[in-house]
Each structure stands twice: as C-alpha cells, then as structure tokens.
C-alpha positions in Angstrom: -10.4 100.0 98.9 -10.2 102.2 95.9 -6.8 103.7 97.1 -4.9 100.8 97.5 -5.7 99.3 93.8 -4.7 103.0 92.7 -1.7 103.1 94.5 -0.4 100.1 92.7 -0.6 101.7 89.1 0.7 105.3 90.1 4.6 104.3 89.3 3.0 103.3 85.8 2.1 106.7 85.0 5.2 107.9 84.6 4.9 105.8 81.2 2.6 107.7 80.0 4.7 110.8 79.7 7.1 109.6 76.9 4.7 109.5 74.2 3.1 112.7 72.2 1.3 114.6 74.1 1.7 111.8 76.9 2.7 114.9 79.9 -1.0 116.0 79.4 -2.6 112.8 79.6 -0.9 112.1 82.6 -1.4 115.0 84.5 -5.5 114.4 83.5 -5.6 110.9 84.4 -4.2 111.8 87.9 -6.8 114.4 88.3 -8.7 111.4 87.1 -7.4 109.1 89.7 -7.6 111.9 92.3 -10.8 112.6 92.0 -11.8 108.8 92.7 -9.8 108.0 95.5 -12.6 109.5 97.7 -15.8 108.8 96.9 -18.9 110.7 99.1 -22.5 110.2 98.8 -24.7 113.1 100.2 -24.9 113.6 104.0 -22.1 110.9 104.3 -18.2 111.7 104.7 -15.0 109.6 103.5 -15.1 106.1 103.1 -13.8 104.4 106.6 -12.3 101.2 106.1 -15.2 98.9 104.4 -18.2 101.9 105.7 -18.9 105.4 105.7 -19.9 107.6 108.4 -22.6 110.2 108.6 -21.0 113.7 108.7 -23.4 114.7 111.8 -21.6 111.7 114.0 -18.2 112.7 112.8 -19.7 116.7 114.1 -20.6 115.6 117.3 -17.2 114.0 118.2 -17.8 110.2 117.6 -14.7 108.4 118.1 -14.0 107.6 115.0 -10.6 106.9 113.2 -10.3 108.6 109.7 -7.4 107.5 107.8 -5.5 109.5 104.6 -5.8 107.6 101.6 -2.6 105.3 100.5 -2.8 107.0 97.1 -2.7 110.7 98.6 0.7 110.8 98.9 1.6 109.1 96.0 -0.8 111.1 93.8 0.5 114.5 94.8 3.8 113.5 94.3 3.4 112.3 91.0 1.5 115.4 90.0 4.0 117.6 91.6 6.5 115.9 89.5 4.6 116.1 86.3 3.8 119.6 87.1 7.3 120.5 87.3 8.1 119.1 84.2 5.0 120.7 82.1 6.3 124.4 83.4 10.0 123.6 82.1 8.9 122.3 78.7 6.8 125.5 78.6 3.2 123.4 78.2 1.1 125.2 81.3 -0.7 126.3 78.6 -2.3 123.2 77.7 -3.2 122.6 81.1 -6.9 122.6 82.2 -6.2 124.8 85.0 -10.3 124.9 86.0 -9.1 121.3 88.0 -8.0 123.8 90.5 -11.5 124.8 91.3 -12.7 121.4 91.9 -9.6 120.6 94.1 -10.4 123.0 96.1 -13.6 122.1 96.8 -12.5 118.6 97.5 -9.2 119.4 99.7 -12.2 122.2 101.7 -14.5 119.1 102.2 -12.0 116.1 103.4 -10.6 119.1 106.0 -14.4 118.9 107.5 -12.8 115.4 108.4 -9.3 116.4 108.8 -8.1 114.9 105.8 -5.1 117.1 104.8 -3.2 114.8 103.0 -5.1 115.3 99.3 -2.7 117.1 96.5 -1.3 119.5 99.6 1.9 120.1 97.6 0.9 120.2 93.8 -2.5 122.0 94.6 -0.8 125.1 95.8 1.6 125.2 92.8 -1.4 124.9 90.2 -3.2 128.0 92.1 0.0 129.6 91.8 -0.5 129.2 88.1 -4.7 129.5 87.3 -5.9 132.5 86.0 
C-alpha cells in the first residue's frame, strides 16, 4: 500500500528543512505525498486493502470496511508542524496557498466514504491563512 511505504520516510522530512529554502520544499513534498496516499480512478472510491470499491456499492450500504490511511496522521502532523514553523519565521508568503483548494476537494471526497482523517488539523490552519 502506498501509505505504508510513505509513512516510513515522513520522520525523514524533517531533514529537509535545515537547508536553504528546505521549509518550502518540505511543506510541497508533503502536499506531494498527500496527494498520493489516495489514489481514485473515476466512478471508483479509496483503495481498500489490495482493491477498490465502486462508489454506488459503498451508496447503497455494502458492508464494507474503509480504513484511514497509515500516513494520514503522520502527514498532517508533520504539516502542522512545518506550518507552524513557516508562520514564526515569517515565510507564509512563499507558501502556495492554492493547495488549499485542492485539499479541500480531496478531504470533501474521502468524507463521501467517511474518511476524516486527511490533513484535519493543518488544512484548517492553511484556510485560516489563503487569500
């Protein structure tokens, strides 16, 4: 599973953020990461395990177990951190604060499955902060 192999590299990141501009990059590559974690395909919701399952069985209240990502917390945690530390070293600014648009269109479509686990901390401080 994607998540799992992400989840081992997350702490890693951290690395990232002691070099020029390294903050930045790090934030972007867990956007990057992020956006990955879940992969769709049309007419077909979250990966389950090794499958997926059509969104009209999931609608018509299929027994079926959906499971939050390993990474999920892990991500948002790590961007929440990062986050933090871009605001006190005053570089929101180079933040591409359109992420927020398609994080919200991601967090809107895994809640169809009742996935609430993606970025529900950091997403809510980067609205806080978008134009």
């Amino acid at each position: 599973m994607v998540s799992e192999g992400i989840s081992q590299f997350t702490i890693h990141l951290l690395d990232l953020t002691y070099g020029p501009g390294g903050l930045i990059r790090a934030i972007n590559l867990v956007f990057l990461l992020g956006r990955y974690s879940y992969t769709t395909l049309p007419g077909l919701g979250p990966t389950i395990r090794h499958g997926r399952i059509p969104y009209s069985d999931y609608k018509h209240g299929d027994q079926i177990e959906l499971l939050s990502r390993p990474s999920d917390s892990q991500l948002d945690n790590l961007l929440l951190g990062l986050l933090r530390r871009a605001k006190n070293a005053g570089k929101i600014e180079n933040l591409d604060l359109k992420e927020t648009a398609f994080l919200k269109a991601e967090i809107e479509y895994l809640a169809e499955f009742d996935i609430m686990s993606y970025f529900k901390q950091s997403y809510p401080l980067m609205l806080g902060w978008a134009p």
